[in-house]
C-alpha positions as CSV (number, residue, x, y, z in Angstrom):
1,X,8.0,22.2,-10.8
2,X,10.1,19.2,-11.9
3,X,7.9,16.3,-13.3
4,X,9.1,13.8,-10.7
5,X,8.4,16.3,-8.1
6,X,4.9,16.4,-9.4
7,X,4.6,12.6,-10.2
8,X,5.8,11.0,-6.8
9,X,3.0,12.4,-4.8
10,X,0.4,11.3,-6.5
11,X,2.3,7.9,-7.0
12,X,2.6,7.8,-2.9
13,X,-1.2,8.6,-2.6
14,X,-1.8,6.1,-4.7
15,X,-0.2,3.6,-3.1
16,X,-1.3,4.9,0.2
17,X,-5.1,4.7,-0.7
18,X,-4.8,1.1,-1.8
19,X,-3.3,0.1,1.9
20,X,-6.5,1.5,3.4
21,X,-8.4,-1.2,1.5
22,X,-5.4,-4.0,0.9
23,X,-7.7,-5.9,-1.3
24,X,-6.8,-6.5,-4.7
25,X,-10.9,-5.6,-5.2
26,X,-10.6,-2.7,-4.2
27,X,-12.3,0.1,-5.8
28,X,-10.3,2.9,-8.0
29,X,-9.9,5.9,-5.5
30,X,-8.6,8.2,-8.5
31,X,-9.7,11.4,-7.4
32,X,-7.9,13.6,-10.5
33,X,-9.9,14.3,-13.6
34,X,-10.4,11.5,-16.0
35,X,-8.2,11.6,-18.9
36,X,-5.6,14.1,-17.5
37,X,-1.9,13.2,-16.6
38,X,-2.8,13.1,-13.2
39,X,-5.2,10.6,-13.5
40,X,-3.3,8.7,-16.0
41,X,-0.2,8.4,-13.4
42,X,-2.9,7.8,-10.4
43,X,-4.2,5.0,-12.3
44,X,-0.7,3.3,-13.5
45,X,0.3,3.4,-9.6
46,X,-3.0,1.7,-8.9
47,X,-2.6,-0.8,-11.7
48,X,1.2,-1.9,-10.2
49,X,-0.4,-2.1,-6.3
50,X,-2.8,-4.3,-7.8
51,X,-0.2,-6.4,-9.4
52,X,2.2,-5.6,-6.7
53,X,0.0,-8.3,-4.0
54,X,-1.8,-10.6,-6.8
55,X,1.8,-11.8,-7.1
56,X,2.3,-12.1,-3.5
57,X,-0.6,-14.2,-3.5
58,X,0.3,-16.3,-6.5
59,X,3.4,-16.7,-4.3
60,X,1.6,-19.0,-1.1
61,X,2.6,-22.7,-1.5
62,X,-0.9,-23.7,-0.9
63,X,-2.2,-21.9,-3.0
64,X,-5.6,-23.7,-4.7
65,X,-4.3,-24.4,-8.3
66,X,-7.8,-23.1,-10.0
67,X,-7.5,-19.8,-8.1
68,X,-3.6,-19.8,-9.1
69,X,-4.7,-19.6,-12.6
70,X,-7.5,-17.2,-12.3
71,X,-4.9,-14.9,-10.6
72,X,-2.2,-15.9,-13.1
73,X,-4.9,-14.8,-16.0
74,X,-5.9,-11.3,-13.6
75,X,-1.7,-10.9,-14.0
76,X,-1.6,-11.0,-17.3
77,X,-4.3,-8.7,-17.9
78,X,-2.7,-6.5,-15.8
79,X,0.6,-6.5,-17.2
80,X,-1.1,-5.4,-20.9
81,X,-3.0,-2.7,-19.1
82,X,-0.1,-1.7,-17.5
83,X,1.8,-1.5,-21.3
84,X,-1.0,0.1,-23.1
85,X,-0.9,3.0,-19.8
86,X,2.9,3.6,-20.6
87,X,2.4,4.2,-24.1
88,X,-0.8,6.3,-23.3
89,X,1.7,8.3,-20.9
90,X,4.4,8.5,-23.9
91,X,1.4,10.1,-26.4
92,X,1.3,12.6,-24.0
93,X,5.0,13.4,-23.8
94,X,5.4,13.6,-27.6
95,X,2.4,15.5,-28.4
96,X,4.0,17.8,-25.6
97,X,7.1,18.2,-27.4
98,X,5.8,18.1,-31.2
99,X,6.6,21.0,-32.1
100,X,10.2,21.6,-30.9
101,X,12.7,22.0,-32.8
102,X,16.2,19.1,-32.9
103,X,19.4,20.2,-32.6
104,X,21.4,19.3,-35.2
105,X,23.2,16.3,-32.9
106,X,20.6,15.4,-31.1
107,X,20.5,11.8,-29.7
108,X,17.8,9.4,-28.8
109,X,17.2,7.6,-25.2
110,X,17.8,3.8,-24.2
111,X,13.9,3.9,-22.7
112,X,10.9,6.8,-23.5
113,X,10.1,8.5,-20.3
114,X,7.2,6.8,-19.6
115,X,9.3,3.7,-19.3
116,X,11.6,5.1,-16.9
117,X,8.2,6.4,-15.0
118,X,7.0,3.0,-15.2
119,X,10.1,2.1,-12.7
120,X,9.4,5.0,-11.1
121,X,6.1,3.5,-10.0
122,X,7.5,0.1,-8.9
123,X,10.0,2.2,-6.7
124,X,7.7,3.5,-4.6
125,X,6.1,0.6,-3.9
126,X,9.0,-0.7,-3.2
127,X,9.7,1.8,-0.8
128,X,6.3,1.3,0.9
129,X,6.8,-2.2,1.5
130,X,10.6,-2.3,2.6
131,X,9.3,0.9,5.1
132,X,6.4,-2.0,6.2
133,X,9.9,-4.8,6.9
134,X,11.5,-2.3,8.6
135,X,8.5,-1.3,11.2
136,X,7.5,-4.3,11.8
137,X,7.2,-5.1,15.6
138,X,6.8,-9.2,15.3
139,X,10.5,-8.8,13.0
140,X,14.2,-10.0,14.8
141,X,16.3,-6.6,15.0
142,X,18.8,-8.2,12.5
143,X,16.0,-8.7,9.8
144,X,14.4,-4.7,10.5
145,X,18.1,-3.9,10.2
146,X,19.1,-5.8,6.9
147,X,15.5,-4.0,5.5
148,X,16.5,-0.4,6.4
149,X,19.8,-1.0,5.0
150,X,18.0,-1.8,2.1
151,X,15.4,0.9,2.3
152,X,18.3,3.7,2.2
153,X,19.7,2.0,-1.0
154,X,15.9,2.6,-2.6
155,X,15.5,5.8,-0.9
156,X,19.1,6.9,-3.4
157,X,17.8,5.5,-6.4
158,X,14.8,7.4,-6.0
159,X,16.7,10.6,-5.6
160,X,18.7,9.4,-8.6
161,X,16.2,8.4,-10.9
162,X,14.1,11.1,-10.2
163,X,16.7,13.5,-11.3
164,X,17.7,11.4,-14.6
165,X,13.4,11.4,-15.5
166,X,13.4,15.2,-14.8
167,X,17.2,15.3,-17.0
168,X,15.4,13.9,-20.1
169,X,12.8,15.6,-20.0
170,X,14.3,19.0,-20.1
171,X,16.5,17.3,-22.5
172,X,14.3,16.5,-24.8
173,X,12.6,20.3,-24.5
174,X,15.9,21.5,-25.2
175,X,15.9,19.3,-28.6
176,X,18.7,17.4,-27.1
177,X,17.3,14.0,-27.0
178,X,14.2,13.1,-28.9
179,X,11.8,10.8,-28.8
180,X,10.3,7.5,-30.3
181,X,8.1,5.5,-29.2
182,X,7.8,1.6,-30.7
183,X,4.9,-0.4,-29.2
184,X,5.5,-3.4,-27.4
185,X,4.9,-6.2,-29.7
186,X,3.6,-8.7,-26.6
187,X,2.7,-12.0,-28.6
188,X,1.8,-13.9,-26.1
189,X,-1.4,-12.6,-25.3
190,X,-2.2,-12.0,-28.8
191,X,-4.3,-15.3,-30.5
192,X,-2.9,-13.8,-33.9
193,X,0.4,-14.6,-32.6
194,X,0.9,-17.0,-30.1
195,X,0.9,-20.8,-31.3
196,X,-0.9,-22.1,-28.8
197,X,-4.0,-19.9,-29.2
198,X,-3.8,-19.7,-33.5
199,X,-3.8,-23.6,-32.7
200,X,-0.7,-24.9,-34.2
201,X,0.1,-28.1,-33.9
């Protein structure tokens, strides 16, 4: 089975089991063993939904500002767990393919597959939430319209990127493409690195 083929299920179920709670509390539904690829993809799903409707919030005018800040502290939070997952994912994929063997011209990747799984994610949420625009009964005809239009456009680059995820990775078992992986080197949440935490004047 294609890796996409396997991924996008459990990215829908996911997304799905969130929406049966829709609270940013809600508790982890990850049903696949811990520490597997499965659960690792469950969980980065999970991690976007999250992050997905704390910036919808974030988003209402009257917002309280104390609350705004909790939430824009909960956001950042996510987004480094949501990093440290994609390299997690990436570990997985080069101890995979450790031992195969390069083609002489073999050729490295603009983004690591986890990266491009990472968008991957967002897609289908994406897709859940344009589906939501379009079947909405309180919506003028011209705005469910302008949404389904849209919803066919994300429903192709699904196909698409799907197919190029699934291309690199038989790529790169092919020794055609190979991988590396540099960490993100986020300084803004670091208090090593970012002024106003070190306390620079």
């Amino acid at each position: 089975m294609k890796f996409s083929s396997a991924t996008l299920p459990i990215f829908e179920q996911s997304c799905n089991d969130y929406h049966q709670w829709n609270d940013v509390d809600a508790p982890d539904q990850n049903p696949y063993p811990f520490k597997s690829i499965e659960y690792y993809l469950y969980l980065k799903n999970w991690i976007d939904t999250i992050q997905w409707h704390l910036e919808d919030i974030i988003r209402n005018p009257n917002i309280d500002p104390v609350e705004a800040l909790a939430i824009k502290r909960r956001i950042d939070k996510s987004n480094q767990d949501r990093t440290d997952l994609v390299e997690l994912i990436d570990s997985y994929f080069l101890d995979k393919h450790k031992d195969i063997k390069l083609l002489s011209d073999a050729t490295i990747n603009t983004e690591s597959p986890a990266w491009a799984i990472d968008r991957l994610s967002i897609l289908v949420l994406k897709i859940y939430h344009m589906q939501q625009e379009v079947d909405r009964e309180d919506a003028e005809n011209v705005h469910r319209e302008q949404c389904r239009a849209k919803l066919n456009i994300l429903l192709e680059q699904k196909e698409d990127l799907s197919s190029a995820i699934d291309q690199l990775l038989t790529d790169i078992e092919n020794g055609v493409k190979y991988m590396k992986v540099y960490k993100q080197m986020k300084m803004y949440n670091d208090p090593s690195l970012n002024p106003v935490l070190y306390g620079k004047k």
